[in-house]
C-alpha positions in Angstrom: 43.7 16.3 -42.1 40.0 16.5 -40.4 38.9 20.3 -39.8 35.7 20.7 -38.2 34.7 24.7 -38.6 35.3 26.6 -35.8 36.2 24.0 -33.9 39.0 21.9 -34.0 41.8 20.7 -37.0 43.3 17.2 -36.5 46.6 16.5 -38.6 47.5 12.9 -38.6 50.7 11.3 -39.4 51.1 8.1 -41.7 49.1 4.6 -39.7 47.3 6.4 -37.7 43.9 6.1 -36.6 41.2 8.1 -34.9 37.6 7.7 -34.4 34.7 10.3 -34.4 33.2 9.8 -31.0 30.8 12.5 -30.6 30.5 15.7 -32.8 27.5 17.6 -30.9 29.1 21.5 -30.6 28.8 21.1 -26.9 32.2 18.8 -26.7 34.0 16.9 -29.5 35.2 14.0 -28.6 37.9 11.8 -30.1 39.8 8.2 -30.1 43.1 7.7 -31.3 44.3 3.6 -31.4 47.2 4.3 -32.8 49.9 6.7 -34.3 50.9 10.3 -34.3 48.2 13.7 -34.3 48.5 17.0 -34.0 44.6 18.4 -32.1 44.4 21.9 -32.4 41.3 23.6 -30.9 40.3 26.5 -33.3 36.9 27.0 -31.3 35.5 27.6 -27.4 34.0 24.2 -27.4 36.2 21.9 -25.3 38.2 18.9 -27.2 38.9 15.8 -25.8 40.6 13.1 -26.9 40.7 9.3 -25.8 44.0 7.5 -26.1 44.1 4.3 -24.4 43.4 4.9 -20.8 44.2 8.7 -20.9 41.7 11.4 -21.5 43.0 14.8 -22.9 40.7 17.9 -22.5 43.0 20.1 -24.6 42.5 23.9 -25.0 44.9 25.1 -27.5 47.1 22.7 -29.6 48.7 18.9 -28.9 50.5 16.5 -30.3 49.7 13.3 -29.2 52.0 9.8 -30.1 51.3 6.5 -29.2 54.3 3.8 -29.3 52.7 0.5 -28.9 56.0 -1.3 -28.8 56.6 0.5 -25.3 52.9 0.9 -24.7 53.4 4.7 -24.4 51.6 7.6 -24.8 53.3 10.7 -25.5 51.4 14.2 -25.1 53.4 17.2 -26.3 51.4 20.9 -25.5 52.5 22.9 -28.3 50.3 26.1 -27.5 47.7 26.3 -24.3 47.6 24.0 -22.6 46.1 20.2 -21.9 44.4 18.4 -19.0 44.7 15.0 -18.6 42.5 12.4 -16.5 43.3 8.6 -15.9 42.6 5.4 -13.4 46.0 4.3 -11.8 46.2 0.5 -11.0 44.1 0.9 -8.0 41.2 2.8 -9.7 41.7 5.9 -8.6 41.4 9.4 -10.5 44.0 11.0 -11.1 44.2 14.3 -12.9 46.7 17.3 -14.1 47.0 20.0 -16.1 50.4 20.2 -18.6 51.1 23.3 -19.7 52.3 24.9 -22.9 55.8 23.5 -24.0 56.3 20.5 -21.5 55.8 16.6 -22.6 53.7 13.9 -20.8 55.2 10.4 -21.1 52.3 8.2 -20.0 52.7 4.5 -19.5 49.8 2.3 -20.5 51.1 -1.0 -18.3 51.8 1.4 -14.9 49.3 3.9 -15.8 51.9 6.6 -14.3 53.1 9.6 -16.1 56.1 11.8 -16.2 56.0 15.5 -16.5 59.0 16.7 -18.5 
């Protein structure tokens, strides 16, 4: 577990890893590689996390999972609720907000998502 004061908590799971990116209280930022984490923003200060190609802004609390085998990202909003920006194939942005209690399935070789 990695608690930053008023800020955020990160629980992670067993082989997985995430990297400080920038702690300035203005926006933490985060990269998870790999695994299973649970982000929970405990502050005002946005928190965004870098998995792969897709960037989380998340106000309340996620649970991110990567499966590498599938090349998958899995996004779970457990409280609040999470914003999410990527590049599709053709380099465009695309962005949208998941909301408390759905699951994003995002595919790292299509760069497509599926709201569930």
């Amino acid at each position: 577990t990695i608690e930053f004061d008023n800020a955020c908590i990160i629980e992670m799971s067993e082989n997985t890893s995430v990297n400080v990116i920038q702690t300035l209280p203005i926006n933490l930022v985060f990269r998870q590689s790999d695994g299973s984490a649970v982000f929970n923003r405990t502050g005002e200060n946005p928190l965004s996390v870098r998995t792969l190609s897709l960037l989380s802004d998340i106000n309340g609390k996620a649970k991110i999972t990567i499966d590498k085998d599938k090349n998958t990202i899995y996004l779970e909003v457990i409280s609040g609720s999470t914003t999410v920006a990527y590049n599709d194939l053709e380099f465009i942005s695309r962005q949208m907000t998941i909301e408390e209690n759905q699951t994003y399935t995002f595919n790292q070789d299509t760069r497509k998502g599926v709201l569930r």
